[in-house]
DSSP file (Angstrom, degrees, kcal/mol; ACC not computed):
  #  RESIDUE AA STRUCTURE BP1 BP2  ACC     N-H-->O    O-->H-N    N-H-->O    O-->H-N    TCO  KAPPA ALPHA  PHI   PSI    X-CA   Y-CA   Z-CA
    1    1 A X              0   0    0      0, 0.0    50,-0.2     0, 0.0     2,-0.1   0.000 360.0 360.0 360.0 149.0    0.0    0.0    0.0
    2    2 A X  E     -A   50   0A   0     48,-2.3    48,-1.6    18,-0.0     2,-0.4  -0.363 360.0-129.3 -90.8 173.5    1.3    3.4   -0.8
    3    3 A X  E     +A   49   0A   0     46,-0.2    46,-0.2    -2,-0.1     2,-0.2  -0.995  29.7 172.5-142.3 144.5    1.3    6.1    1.9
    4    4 A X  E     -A   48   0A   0     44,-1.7    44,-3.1    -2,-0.4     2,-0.3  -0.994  35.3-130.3-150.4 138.2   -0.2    9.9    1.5
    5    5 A X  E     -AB  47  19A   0     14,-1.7    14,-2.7    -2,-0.2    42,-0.2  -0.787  40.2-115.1 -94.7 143.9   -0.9   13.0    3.3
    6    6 A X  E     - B   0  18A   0     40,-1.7    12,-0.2    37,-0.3    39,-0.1  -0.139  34.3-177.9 -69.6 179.6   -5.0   14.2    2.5
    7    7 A X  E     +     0   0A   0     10,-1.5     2,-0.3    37,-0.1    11,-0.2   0.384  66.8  10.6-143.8 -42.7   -4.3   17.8    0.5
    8    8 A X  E     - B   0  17A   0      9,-1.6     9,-1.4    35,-0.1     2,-0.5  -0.866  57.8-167.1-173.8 118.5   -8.1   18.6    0.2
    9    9 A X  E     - B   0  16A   0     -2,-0.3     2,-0.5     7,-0.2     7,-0.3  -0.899   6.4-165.5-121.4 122.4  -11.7   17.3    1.6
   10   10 A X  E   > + B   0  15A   0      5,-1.9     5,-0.6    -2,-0.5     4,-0.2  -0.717  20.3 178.3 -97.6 145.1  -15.5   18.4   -0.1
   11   11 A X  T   5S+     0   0    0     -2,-0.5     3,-0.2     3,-0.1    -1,-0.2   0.650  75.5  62.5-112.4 -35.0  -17.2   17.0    3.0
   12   12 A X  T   5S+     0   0    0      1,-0.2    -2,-0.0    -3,-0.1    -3,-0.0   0.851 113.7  28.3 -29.7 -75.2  -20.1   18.1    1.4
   13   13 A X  T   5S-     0   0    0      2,-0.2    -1,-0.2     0, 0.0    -2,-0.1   0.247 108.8-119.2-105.7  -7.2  -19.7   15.7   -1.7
   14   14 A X  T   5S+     0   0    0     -3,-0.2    17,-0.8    -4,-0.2    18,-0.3   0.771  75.8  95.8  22.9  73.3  -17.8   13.1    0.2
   15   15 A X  E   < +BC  10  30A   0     -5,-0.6    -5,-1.9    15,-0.2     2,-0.3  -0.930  40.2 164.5-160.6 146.6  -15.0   13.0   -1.4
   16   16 A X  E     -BC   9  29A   0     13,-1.0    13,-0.6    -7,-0.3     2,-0.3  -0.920  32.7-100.4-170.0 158.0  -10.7   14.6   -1.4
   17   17 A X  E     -BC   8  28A   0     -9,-1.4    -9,-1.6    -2,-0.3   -10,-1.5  -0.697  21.1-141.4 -89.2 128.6   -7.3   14.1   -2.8
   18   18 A X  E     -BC   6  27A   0      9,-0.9     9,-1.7    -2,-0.3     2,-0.3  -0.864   9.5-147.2 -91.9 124.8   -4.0   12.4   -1.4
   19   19 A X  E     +B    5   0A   0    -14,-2.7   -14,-1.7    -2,-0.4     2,-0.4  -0.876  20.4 172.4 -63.3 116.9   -0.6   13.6   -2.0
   20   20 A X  E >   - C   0  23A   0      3,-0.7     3,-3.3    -2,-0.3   -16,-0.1  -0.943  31.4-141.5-154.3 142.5    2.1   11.1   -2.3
   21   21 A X  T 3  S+     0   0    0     -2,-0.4   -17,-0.1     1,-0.3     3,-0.1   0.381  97.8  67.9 -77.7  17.6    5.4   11.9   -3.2
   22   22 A X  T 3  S+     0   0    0    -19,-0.2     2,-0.3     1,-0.1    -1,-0.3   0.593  98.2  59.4 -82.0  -9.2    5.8    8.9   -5.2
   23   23 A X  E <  S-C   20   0A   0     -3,-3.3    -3,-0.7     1,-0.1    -1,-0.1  -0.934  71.4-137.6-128.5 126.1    3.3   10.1   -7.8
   24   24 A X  E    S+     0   0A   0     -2,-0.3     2,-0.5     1,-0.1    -1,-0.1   0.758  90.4  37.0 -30.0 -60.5    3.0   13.4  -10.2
   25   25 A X  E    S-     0   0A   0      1,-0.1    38,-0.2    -6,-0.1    -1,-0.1  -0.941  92.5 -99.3-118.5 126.1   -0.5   14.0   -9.7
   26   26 A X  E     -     0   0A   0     -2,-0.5    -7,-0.3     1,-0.2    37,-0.2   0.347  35.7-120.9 -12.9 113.8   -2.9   13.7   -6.5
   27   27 A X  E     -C   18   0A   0     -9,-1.7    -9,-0.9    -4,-0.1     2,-0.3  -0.159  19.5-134.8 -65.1 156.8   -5.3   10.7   -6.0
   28   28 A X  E     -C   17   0A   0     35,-0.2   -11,-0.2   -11,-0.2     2,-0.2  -0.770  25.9-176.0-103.8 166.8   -9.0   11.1   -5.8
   29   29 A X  E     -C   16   0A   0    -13,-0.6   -13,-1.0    -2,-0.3     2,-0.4  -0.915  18.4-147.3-161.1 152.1  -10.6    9.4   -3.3
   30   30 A X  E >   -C   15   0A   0     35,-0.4     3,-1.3   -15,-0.2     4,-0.2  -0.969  27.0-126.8-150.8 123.1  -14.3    8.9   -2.2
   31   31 A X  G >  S+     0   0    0    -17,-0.8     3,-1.3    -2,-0.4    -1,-0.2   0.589 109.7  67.7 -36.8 -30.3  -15.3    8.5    1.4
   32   32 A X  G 3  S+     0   0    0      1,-0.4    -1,-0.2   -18,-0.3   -17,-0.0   0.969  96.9  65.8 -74.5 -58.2  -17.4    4.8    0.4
   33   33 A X  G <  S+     0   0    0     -3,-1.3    35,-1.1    32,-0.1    -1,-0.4   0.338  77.7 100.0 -28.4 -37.3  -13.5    3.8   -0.2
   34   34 A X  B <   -d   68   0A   0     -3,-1.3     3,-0.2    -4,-0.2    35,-0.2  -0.383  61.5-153.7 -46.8 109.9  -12.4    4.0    3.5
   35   35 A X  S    S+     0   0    0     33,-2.4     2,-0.4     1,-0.3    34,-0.1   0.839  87.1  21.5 -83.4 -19.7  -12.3    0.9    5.1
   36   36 A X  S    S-     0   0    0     32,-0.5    34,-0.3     0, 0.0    -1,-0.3  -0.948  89.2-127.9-117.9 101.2  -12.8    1.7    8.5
   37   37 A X        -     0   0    0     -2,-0.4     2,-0.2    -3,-0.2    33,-0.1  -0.260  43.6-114.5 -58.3 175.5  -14.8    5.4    8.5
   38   38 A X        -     0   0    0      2,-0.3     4,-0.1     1,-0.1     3,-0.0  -0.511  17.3-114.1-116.5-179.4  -12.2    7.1   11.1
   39   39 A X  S    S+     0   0    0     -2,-0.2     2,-0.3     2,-0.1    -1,-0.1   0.787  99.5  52.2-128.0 -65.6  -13.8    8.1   14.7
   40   40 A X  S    S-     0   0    0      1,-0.2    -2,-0.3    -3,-0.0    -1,-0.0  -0.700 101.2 -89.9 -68.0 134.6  -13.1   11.5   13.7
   41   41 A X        -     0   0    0     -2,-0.3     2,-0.5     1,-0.1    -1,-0.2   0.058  52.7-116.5 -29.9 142.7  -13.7   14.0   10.8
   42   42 A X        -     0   0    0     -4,-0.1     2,-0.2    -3,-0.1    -1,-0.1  -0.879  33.3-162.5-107.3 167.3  -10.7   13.6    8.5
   43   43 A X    >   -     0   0    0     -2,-0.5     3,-1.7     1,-0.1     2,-0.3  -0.548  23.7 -95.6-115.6 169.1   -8.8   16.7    8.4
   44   44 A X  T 3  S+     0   0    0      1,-0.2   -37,-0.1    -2,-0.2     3,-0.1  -0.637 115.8  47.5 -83.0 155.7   -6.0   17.9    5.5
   45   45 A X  T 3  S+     0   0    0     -2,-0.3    -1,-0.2     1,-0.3   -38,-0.0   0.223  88.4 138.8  94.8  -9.1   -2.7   17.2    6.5
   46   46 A X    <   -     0   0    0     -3,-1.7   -40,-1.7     1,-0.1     2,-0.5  -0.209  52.2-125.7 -38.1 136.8   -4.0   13.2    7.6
   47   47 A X  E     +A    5   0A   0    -42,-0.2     2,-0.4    -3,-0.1    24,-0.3  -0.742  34.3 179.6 -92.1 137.8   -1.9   10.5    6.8
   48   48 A X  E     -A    4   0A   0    -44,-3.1   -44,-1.7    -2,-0.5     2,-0.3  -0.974  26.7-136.1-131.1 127.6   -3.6    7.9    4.9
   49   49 A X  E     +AE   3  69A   0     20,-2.3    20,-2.9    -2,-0.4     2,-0.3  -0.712  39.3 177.7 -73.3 136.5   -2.5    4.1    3.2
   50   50 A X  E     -AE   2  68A   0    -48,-1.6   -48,-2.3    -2,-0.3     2,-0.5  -0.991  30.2-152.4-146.7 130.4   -4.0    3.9   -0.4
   51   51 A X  E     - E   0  67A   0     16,-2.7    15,-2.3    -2,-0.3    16,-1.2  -0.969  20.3-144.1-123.0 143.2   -4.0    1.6   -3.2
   52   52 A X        -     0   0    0     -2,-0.5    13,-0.3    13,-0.2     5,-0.1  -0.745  23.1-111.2 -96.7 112.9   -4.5    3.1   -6.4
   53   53 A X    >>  -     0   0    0     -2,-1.1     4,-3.0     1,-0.1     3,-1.2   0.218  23.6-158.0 -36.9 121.9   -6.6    1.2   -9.1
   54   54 A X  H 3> S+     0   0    0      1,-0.2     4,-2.1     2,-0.2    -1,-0.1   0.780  82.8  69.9 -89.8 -20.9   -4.0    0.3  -11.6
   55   55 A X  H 3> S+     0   0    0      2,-0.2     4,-0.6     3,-0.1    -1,-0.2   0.921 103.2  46.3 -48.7 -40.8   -6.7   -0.1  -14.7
   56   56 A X  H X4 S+     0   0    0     -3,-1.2     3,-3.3     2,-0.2    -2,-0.2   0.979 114.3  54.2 -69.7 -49.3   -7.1    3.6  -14.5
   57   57 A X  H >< S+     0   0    0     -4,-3.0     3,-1.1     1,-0.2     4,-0.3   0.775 106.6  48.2  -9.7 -97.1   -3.3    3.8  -14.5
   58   58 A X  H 3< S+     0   0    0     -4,-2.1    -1,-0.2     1,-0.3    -2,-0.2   0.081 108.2  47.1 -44.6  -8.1   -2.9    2.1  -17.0
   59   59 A X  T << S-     0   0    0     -3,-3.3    -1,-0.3    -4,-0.6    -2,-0.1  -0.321 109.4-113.1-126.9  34.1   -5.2    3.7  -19.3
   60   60 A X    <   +     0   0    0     -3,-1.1     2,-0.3     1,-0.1    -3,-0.2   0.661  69.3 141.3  30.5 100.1   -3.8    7.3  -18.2
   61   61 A X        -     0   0    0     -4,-0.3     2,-0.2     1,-0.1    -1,-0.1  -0.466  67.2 -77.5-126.0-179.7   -7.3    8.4  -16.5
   62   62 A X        -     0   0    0     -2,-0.3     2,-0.3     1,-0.1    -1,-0.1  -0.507  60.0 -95.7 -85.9 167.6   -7.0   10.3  -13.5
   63   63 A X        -     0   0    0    -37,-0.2     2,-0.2    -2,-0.2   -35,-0.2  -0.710  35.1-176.0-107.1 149.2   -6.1    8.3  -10.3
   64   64 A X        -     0   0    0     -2,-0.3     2,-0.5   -11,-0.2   -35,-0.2  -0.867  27.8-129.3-135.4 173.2   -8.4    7.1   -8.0
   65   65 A X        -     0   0    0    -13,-0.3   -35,-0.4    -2,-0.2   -13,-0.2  -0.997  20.0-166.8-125.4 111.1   -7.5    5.3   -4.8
   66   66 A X  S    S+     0   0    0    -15,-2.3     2,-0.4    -2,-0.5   -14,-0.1   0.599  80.1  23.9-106.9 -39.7   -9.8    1.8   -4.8
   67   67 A X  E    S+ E   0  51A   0    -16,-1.2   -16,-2.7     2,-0.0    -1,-0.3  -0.956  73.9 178.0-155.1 130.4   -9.1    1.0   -1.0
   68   68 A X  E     +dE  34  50A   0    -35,-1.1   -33,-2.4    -2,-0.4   -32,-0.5  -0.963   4.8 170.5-137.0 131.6   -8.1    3.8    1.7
   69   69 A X  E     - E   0  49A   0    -20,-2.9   -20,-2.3    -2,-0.3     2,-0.4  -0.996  40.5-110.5-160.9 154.1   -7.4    3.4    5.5
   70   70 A X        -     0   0    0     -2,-0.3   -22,-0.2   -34,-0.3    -2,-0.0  -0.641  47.7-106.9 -93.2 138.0   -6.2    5.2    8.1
   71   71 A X        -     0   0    0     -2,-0.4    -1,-0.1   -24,-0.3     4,-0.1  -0.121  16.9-135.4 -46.4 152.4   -2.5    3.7    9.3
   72   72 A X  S    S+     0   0    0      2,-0.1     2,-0.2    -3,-0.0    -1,-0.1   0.823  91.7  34.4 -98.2 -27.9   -2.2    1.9   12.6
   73   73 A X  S    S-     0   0    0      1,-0.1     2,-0.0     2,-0.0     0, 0.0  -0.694 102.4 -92.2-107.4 175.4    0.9    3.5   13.8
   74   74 A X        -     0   0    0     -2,-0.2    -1,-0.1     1,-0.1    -2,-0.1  -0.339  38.6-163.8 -48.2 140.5    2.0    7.9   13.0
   75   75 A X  S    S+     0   0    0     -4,-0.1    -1,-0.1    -3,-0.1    -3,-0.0   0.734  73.9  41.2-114.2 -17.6    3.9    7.5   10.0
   76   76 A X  S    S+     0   0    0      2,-0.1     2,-0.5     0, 0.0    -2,-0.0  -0.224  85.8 110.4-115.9  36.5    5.9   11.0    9.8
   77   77 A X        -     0   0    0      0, 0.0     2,-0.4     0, 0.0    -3,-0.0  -0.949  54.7-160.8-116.1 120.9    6.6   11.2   13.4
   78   78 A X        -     0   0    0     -2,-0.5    -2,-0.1     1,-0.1    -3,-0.0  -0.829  23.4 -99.6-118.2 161.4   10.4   10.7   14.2
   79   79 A X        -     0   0    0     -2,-0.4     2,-0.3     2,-0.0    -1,-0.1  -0.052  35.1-170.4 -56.2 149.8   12.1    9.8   17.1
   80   80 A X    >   -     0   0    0      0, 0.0     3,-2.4     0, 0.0     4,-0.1  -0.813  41.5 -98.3-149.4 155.6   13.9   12.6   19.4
   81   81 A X  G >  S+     0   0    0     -2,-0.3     3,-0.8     1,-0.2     6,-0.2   0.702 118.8  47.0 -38.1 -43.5   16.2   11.9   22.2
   82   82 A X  G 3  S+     0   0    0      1,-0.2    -1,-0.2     2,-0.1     3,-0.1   0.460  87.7  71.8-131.6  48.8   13.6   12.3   24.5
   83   83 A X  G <  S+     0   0    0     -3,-2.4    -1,-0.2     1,-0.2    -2,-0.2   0.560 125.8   9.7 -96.9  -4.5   11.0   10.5   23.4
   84   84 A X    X   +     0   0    0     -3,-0.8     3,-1.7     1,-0.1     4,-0.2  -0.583  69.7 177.9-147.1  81.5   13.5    7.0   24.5
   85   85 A X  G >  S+     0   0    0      1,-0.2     3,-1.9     2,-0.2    -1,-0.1   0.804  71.8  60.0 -62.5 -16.0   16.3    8.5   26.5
   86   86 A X  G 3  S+     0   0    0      1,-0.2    -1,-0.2     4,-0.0     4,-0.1   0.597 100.7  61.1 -98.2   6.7   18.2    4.8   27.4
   87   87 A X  G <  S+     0   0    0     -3,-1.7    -1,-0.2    -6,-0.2     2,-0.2   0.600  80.6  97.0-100.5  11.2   18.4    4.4   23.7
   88   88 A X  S <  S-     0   0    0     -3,-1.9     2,-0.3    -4,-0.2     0, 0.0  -0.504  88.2-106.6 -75.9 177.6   20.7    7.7   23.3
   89   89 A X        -     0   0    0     -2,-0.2     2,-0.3     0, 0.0    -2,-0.1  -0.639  37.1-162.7 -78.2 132.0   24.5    6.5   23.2
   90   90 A X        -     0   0    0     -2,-0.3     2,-0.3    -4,-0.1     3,-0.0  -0.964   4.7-162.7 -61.9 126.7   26.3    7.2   26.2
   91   91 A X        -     0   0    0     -2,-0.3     2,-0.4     4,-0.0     3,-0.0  -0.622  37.1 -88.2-107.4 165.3   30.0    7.3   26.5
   92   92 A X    >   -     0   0    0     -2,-0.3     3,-2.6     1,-0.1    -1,-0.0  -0.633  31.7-124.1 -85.4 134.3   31.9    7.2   29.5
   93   93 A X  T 3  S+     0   0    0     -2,-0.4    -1,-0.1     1,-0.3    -2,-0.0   0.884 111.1  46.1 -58.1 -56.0   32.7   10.8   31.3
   94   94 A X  T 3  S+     0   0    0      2,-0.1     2,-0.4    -3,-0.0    -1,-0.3   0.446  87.2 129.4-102.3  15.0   36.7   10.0   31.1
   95   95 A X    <   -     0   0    0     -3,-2.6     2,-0.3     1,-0.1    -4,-0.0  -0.474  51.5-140.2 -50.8 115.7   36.5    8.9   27.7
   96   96 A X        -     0   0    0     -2,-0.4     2,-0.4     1,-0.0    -4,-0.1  -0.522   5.4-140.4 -41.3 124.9   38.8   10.3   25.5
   97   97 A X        +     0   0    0     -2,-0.3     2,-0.2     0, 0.0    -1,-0.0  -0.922  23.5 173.0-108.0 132.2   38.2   11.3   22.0
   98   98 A X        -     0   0    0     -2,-0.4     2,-0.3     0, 0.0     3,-0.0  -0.843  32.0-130.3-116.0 170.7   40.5   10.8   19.4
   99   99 A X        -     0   0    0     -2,-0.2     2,-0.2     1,-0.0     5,-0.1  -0.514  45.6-112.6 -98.5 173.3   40.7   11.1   15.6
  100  100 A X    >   -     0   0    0     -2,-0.3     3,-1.1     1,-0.1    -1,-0.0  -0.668  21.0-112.0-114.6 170.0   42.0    7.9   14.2
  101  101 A X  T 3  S+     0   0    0      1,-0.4     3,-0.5    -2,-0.2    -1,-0.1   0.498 118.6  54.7 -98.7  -1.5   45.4    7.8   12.6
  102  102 A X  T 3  S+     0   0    0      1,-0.2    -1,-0.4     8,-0.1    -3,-0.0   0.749 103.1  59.3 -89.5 -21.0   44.3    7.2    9.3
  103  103 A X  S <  S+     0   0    0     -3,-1.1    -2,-0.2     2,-0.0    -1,-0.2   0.315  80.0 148.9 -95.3   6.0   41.9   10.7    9.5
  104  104 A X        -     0   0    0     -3,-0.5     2,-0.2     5,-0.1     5,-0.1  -0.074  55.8-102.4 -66.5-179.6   45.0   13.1   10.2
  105  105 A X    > > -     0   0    0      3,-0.2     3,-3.1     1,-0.1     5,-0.7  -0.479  29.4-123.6 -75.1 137.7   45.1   16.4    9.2
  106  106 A X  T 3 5S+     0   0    0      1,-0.3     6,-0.3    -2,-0.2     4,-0.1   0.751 105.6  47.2 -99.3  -5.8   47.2   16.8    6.2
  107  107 A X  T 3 5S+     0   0    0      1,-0.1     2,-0.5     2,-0.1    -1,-0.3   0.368  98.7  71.1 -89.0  10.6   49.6   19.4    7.6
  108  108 A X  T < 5S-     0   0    0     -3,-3.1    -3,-0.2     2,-0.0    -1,-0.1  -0.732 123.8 -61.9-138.3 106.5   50.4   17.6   11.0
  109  109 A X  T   5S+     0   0    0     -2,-0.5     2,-0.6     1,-0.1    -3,-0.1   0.419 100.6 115.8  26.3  27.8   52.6   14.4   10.0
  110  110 A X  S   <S-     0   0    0     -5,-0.7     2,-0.3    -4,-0.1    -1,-0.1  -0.757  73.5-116.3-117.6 159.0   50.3   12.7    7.9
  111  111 A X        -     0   0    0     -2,-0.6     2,-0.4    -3,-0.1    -4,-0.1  -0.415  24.8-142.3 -86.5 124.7   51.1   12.2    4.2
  112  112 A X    >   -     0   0    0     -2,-0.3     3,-1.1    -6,-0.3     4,-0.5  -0.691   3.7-151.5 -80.7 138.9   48.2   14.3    1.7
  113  113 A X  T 3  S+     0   0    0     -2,-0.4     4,-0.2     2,-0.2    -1,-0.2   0.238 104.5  63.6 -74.6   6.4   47.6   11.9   -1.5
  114  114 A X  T 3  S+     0   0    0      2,-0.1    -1,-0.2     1,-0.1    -2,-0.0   0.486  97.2  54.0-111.0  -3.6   46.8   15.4   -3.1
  115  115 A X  S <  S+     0   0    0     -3,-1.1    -2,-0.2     1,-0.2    -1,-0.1   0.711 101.3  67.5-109.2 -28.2   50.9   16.2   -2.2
  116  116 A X              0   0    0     -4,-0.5    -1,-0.2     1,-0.2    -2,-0.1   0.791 360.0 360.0 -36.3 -48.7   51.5   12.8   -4.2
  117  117 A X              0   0    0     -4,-0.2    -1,-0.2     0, 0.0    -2,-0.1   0.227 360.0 360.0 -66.5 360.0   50.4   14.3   -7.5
């Protein structure tokens, strides 16, 4: 199933368009298509899972979206530090940091391949 943000909802006519950045132009979609109605109105800016009927594809028609449901997890929600803090990296406080000997710097004894040439 493809994945899409709504762009635009007739509520009225029961019916809006999906954005999904694998495809040029914006699916239609029509509320019967929803497999579960959501709980809530849907709003633009929703994330939605879509499959697009591949007849219309194929026959350059406009796209339409044949089966639409809302995903079970966020899909454009990323991770920050302190949404799982024991999964940042910790080092040890007297750790040292070094550059490795292969990474010097090319003016402080390490030979430049560019000095080669």
């Amino acid at each position: 199933m493809r994945v899409g943000t709504v762009v635009k909802i007739v509520d009225d006519k029961k019916f809006g368009f999906i954005r999904s950045p694998g495809l040029h132009d914006d699916v239609f979609f029509h509320f019967a298509q929803l497999e579960k109605p959501p709980q809530w109105p849907l709003r633009e800016g929703d994330e939605l899972e879509f499959e697009i009927d591949e007849l219309a594809r194929i026959e350059k028609r406009p796209l339409r979206a044949i089966r639409v449901r809302l995903p079970e997890k966020p899909l454009s929600r990323k991770l920050v530090n302190s949404d799982a803090p024991e999964l940042h990296a910790q080092h040890h406080p007297r750790a040292r940091r070094r550059r490795p000997a292969w990474r010097q710097k090319p003016g402080k004894g390490g030979s430049d391949p560019a000095d080669s040439e």
